[in-house]
C-alpha positions as CSV (number, residue, x, y, z in Angstrom):
1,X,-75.0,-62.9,217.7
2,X,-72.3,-60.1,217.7
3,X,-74.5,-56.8,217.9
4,X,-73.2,-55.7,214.3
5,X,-73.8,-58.6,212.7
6,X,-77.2,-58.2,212.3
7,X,-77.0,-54.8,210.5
8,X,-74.4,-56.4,208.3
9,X,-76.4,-58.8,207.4
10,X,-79.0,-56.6,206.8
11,X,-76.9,-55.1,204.5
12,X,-75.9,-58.2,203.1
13,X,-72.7,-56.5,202.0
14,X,-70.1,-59.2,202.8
15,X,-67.2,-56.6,202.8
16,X,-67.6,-55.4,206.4
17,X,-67.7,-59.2,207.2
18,X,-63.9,-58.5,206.9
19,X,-63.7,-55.6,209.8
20,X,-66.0,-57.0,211.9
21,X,-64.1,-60.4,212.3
22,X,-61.2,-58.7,212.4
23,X,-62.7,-56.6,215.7
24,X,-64.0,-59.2,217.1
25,X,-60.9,-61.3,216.6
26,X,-58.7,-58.4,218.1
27,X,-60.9,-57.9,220.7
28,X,-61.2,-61.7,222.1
29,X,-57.4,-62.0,222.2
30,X,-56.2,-60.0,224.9
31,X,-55.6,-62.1,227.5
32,X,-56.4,-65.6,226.2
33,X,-54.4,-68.9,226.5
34,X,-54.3,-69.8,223.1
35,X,-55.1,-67.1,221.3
36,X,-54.6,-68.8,217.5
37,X,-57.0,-71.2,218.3
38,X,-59.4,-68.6,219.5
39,X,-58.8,-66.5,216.3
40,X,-59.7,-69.3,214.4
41,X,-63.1,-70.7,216.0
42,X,-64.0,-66.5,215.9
43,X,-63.9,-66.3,212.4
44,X,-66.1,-69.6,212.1
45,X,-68.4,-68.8,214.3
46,X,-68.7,-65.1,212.3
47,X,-69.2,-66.9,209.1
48,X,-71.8,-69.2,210.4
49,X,-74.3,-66.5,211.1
50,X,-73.3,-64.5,208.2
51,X,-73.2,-67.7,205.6
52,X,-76.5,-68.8,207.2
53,X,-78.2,-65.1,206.2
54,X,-77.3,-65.7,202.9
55,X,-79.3,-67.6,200.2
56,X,-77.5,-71.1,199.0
57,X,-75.5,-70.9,195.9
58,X,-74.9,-67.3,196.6
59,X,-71.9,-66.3,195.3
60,X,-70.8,-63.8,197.4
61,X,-70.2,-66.6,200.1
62,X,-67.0,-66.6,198.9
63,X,-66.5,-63.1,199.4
64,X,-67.5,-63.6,202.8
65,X,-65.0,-66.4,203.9
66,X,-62.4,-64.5,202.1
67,X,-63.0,-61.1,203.9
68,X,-64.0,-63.0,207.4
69,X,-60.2,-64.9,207.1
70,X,-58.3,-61.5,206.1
71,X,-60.4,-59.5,208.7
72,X,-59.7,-62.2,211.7
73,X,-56.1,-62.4,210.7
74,X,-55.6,-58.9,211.3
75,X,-56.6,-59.6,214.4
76,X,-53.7,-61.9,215.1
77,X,-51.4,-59.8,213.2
78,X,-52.1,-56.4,215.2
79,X,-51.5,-59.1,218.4
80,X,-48.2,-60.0,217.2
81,X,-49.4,-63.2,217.6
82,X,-48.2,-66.7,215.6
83,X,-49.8,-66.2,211.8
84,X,-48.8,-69.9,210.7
85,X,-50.7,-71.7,213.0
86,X,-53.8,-69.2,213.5
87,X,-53.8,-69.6,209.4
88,X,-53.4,-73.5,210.2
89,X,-56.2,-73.9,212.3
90,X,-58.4,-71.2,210.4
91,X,-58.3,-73.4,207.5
92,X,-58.7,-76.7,209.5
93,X,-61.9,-74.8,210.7
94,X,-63.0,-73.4,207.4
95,X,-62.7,-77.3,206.2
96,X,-65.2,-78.3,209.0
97,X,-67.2,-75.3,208.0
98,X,-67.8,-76.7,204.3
99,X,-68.6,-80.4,205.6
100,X,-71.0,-79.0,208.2
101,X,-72.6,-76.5,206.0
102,X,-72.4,-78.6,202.8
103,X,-70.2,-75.2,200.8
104,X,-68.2,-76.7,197.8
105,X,-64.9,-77.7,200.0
106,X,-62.4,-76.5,196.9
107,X,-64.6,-73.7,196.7
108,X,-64.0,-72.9,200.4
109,X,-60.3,-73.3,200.4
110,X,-59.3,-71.1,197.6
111,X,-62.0,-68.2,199.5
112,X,-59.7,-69.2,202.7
113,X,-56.2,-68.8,200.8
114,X,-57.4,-65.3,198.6
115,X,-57.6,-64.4,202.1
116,X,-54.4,-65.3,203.0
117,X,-52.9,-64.1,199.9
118,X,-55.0,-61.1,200.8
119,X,-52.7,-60.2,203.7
120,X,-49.6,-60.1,202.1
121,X,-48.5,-56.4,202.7
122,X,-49.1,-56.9,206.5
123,X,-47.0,-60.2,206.7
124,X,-43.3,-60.9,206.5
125,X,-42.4,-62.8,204.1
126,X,-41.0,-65.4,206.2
127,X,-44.6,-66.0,208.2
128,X,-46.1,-66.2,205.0
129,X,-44.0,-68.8,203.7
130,X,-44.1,-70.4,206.8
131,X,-47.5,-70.7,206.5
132,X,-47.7,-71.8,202.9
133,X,-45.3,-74.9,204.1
134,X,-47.4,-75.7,206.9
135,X,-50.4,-75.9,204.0
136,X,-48.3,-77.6,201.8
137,X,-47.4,-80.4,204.2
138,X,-51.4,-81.2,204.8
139,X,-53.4,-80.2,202.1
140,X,-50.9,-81.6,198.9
141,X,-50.8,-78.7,195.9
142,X,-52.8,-76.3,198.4
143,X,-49.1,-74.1,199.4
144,X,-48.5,-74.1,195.4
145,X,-52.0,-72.2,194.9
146,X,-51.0,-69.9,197.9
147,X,-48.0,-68.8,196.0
148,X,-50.0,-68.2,193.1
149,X,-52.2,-66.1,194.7
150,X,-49.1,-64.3,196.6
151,X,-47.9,-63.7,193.1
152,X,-51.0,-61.6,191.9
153,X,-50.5,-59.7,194.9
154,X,-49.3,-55.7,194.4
155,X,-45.6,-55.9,196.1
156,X,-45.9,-53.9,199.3
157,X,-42.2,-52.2,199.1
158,X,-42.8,-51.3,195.4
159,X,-44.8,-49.0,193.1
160,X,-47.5,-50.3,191.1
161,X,-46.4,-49.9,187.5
162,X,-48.0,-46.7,186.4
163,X,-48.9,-45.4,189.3
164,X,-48.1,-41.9,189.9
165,X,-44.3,-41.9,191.9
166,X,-45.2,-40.7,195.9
């Protein structure tokens, strides 16, 4: 086990889930073949141990696949790496995930794509939609929820309504 995952789990605050898969993810790409596929099994192997600390029918299980997903693909992103296809294979892993842990699949994919949508001021908007088609294509209405969630998302080049101008 990662040594901070312990004290996080501890802690059982599933927030700094999110930095410490994106450290780890960051960390383990330097250097590495493929490093998508190695973002990807890094953020399931992360929420094993931390979805194993926590009691079943917890809710913030979701939390923690959502942060773990947003923290590990910041990993990619500082890397410059290819977001499509780390997202791809992060949410082919996150499906085996649910089967092998027995989590609530639908549950587990919307956690996976809040963490998607979670990303959107870090992501151009063409990797992003390149993404959300590569969803589309295998996991039928799951690209459509993605936009949704894009949707609820501040704009990153504009001002929150209200907000006091800069």
């Amino acid at each position: 086990m990662p040594a901070g995952l312990g004290y996080i789990m501890e802690q059982q605050d599933p927030f700094k889930i999110g930095q410490l898969s994106k450290e780890l993810v960051a960390g383990r790409l330097a250097g590495i073949e493929d490093p998508c596929a190695a973002a990807a099994d890094t953020i399931k192997k992360t929420l094993v141990v931390a979805l194993k600390a926590m009691p079943d029918g917890d809710s913030r299980r979701a939390q923690a696949i959502e942060e773990a997903v947003r923290g590990g693909l910041q990993g990619v992103i500082l890397g410059d790496h290819d977001f499509a296809k780390a997202g791809m294979l992060t949410l082919q892993g996150m499906a085996d995930l649910a089967m092998d842990m027995h989590l609530d699949p639908t549950g587990t994919l919307e956690a996976v794509l809040r963490g998607f949508a979670g990303l959107k001021r870090l992501v151009a908007p063409q990797k992003m939609d390149s993404l959300r088609h590569a969803i589309d294509a295998e996991y039928m209405g799951a690209g459509m929820v993605l936009s949704e969630l894009l949707s609820r998302q501040p704009d990153p080049g504009r001002r929150e309504q209200g907000s006091p101008a800069s």
